[in-house]
BALO-730610 format. One record per residue (C-alpha): x, y, z; residue in one letter. Coordinates in steps of 0.02 Angstrom, whole numbers, padded with zeros to 5 digits, always signed. Layout:
BEGIN
XYZA/...
This chain:
BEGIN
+00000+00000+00000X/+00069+00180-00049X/+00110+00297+00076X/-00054+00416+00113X/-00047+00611+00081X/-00055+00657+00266X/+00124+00555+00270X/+00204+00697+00161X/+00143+00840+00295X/+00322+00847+00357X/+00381+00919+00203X/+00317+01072+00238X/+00485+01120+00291X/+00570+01054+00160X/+00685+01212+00108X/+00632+01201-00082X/+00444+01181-00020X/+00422+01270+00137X/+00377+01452+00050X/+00256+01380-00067X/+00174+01261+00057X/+00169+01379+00202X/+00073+01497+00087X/-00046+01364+00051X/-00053+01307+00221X/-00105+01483+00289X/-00243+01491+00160X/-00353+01374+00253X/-00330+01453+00414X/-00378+01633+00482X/-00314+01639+00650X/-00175+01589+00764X/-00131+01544+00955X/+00016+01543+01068X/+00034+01505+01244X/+00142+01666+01318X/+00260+01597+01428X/+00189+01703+01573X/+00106+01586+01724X/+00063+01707+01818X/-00004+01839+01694X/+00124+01947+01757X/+00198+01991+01575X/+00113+02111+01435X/+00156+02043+01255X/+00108+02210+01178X/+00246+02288+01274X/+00361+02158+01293X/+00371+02116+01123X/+00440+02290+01088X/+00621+02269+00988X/+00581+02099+00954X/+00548+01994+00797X/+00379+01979+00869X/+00369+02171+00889X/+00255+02136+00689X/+00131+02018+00790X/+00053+02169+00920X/-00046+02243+00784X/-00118+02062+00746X/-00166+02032+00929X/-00365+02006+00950X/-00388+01933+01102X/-00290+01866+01268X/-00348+01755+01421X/-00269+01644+01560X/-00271+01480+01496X/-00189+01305+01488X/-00112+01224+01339X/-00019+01069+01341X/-00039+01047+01537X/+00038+01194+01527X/-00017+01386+01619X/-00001+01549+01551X/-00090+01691+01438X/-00157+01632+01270X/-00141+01748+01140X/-00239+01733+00983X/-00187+01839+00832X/-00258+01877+00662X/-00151+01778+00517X/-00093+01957+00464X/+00072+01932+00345X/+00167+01998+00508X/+00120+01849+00593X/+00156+01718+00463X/+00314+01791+00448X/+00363+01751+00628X/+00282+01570+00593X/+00325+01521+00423X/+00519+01570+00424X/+00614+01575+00601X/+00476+01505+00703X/+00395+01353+00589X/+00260+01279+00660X/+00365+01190+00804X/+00468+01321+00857X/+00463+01450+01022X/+00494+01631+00968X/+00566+01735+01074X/+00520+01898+01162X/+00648+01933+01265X/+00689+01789+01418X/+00497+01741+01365X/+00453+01606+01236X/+00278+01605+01116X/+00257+01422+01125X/+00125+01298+01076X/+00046+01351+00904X/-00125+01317+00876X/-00198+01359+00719X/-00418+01386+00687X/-00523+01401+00527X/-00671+01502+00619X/-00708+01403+00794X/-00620+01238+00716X/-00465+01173+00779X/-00329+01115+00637X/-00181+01104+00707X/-00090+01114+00880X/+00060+01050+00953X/+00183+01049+01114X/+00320+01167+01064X/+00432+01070+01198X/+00381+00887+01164X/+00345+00895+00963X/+00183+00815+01021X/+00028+00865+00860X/-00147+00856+00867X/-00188+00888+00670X/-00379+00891+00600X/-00359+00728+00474X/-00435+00834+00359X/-00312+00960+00391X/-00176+00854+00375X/-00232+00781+00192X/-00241+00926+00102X/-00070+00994+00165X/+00002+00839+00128X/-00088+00813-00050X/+00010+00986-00094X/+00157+00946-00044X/+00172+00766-00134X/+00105+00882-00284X/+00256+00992-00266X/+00372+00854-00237X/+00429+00823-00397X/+00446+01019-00473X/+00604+01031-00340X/+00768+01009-00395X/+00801+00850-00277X/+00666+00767-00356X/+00754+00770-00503X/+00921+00747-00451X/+00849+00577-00398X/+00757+00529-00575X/+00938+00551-00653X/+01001+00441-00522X/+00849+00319-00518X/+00906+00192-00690X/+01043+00110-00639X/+00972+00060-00483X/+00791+00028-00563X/+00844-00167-00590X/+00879-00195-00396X/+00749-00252-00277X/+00639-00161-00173X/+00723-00266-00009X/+00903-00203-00070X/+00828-00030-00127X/+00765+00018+00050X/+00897-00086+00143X/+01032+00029+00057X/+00933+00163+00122X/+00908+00106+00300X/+01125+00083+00297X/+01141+00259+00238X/+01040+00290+00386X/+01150+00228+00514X/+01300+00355+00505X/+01252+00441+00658X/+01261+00278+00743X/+01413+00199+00645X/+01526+00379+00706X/+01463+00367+00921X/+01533+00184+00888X/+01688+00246+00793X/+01722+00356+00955X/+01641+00237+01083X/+01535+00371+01120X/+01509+00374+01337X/+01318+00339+01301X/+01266+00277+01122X/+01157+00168+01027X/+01256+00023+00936X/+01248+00034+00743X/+01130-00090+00659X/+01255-00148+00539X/+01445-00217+00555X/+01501-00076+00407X/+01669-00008+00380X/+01701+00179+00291X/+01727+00123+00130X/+01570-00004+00145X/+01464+00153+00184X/+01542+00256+00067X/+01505+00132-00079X/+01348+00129-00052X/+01327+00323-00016X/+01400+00336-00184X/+01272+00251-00285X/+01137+00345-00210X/+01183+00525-00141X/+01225+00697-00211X/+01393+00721-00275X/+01436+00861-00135X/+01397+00752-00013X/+01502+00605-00085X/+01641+00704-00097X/+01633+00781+00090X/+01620+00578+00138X/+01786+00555+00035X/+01886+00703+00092X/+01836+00633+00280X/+01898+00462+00254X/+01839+00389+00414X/+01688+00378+00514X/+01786+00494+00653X/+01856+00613+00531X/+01675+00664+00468X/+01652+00719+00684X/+01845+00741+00726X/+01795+00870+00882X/+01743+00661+00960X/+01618+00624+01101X/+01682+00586+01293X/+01707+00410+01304X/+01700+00396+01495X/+01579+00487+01621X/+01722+00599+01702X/+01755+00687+01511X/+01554+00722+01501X/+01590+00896+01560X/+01721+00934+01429X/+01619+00911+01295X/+01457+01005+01374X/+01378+01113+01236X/+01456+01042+01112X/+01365+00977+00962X/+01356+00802+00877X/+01368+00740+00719X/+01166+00727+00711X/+01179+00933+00724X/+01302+00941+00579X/+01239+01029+00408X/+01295+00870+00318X/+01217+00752+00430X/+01048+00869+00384X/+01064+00840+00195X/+01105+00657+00208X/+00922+00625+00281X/+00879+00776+00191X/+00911+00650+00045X/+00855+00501+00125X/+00695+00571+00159X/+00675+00619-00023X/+00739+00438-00080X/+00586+00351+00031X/+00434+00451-00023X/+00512+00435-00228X/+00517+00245-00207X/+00349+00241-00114X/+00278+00346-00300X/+00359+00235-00390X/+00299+00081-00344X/+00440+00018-00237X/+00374+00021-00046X/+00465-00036+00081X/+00431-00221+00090X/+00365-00305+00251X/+00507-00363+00364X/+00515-00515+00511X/+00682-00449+00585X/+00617-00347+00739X/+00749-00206+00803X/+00740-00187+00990X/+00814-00031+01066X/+00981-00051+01158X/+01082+00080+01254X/+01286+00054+01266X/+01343+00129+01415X/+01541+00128+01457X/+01598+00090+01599X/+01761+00159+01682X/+01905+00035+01741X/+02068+00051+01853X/+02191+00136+01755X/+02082+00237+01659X/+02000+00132+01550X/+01827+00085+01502X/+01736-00045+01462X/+01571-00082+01375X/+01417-00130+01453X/+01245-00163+01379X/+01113-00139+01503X/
């Protein structure tokens, strides 16, 4: 069975969709909500938000009451969709994110046609509540759009010479692609880390990479040579380094790791169009959790709890 057009709602923020299906998106709404990040009702958005990026969003406000949202207390705020406000949500917000106003946080969009609810969710969580119907006719546009983006066809020029594989080694290609995150913890025996799903070295992953990502990407994999090379700042390995490496980011933050899934993401919904779903699988994957453990003389060990 193909994949169903509320599955392709998360490509809203797909950077060569986002301003055309935000646009669209807005069209069947008319109003907004936040939660103000105020429990007490002590704060004033229309003066707080003064020298802000929200600073647009005052003009918009219609209404304000003490309220709950999420099991969470504050002032909800509901604004017209004015283009001020679908500025703030369509580009450094999205519909997930917390803007700021100051040390205070708009969280927990909610979005109304008239008294209907469409969509909400739990800014800190990702928790959604979408109307179904809601959530069809976003996604219908955005599998429309799909293939007018330049990935799209970046992957029809790649598509032929893999056409003749199966759909088993199609998707299980995919799902090794997919485990880079994983395969570079291991690399660095990451303190805390989930093991990799497949024994792989470098130039394993890297073949495969080759056949079916981007040529920048490729070639950033090649001048790394080595799963620690592509992260060489490294993880703490033992509890007493966790504190070194406080603040710093992973590999799962890193602008290539976001176009790899980028891709990966693309390379799933064009199989699922063109007839190639992911077959049904026995093998069951159950969650497990390496934590090392430190030894006499400063060394660590591995333990699977």
């Amino acid at each position: 069975m193909g994949a169903k057009n509320g599955s392709f709602f998360h490509f809203i923020d797909d950077e060569e969709l986002s301003e055309r299906a935000y646009a669209y998106l807005f069209g069947l709404c008319d109003r907004a909500e936040y939660l103000f990040d105020c429990p007490h009702g002590e704060a004033d958005f229309s003066t707080e938000a003064i020298g802000t990026d929200c600073e647009g969003m005052i003009g918009a406000l219609e209404g304000e009451r003490r309220g709950e949202s999420w099991g969470m207390r504050g002032k909800i705020l509901s604004f017209r969709l004015t283009d001020e406000v679908k500025e703030v949500i369509g580009h450094p917000a999205r519909l997930h994110g917390m803007p700021a106003v100051w040390d205070r946080r708009l969280e927990n969009l909610t979005l109304y046609k008239g008294e209907k609810r469409l969509y909400s969710v739990c800014s800190h969580e990702g928790y959604t509540d979408i109307d179904e119907d809601f959530l069809q006719k976003v996604g219908t546009f955005c599998r429309r759009e799909l293939p007018r983006t330049s990935m799209w066809k970046q992957l029809e020029a790649r598509y032929p010479r893999l056409s003749s594989l199966s759909a088993k080694r199609l998707w299980g290609d995919l799902d090794k692609l997919d485990d880079l995150n994983r395969q570079i913890c291991d690399a660095w025996q990451c303190f805390i880390r989930q093991p990799p799903f497949y024994q792989m070295t470098f130039e394993e992953y890297l073949a495969v990479a080759r056949d079916y990502l981007s040529g920048p990407i490729v070639r950033k994999l090649e001048e790394a040579g080595g799963y620690r090379e592509l992260h060489p700042e490294g993880y703490a390995r033992v509890s007493r380094e966790v504190e070194a490496f406080r603040g710093r980011p992973g590999f799962d933050l890193s602008d290539l790791w976001y176009d790899i899934r980028r891709e990966l993401a693309y390379w799933k919904v064009f199989l699922e169009l063109h007839r190639r779903p992911c077959p049904p699988s026995d093998e069951q994957r159950f969650p497990s959790i390496i934590i090392n453990e430190e030894k006499e003389g400063n060394e660590s060990s591995d333990a699977k709890p």
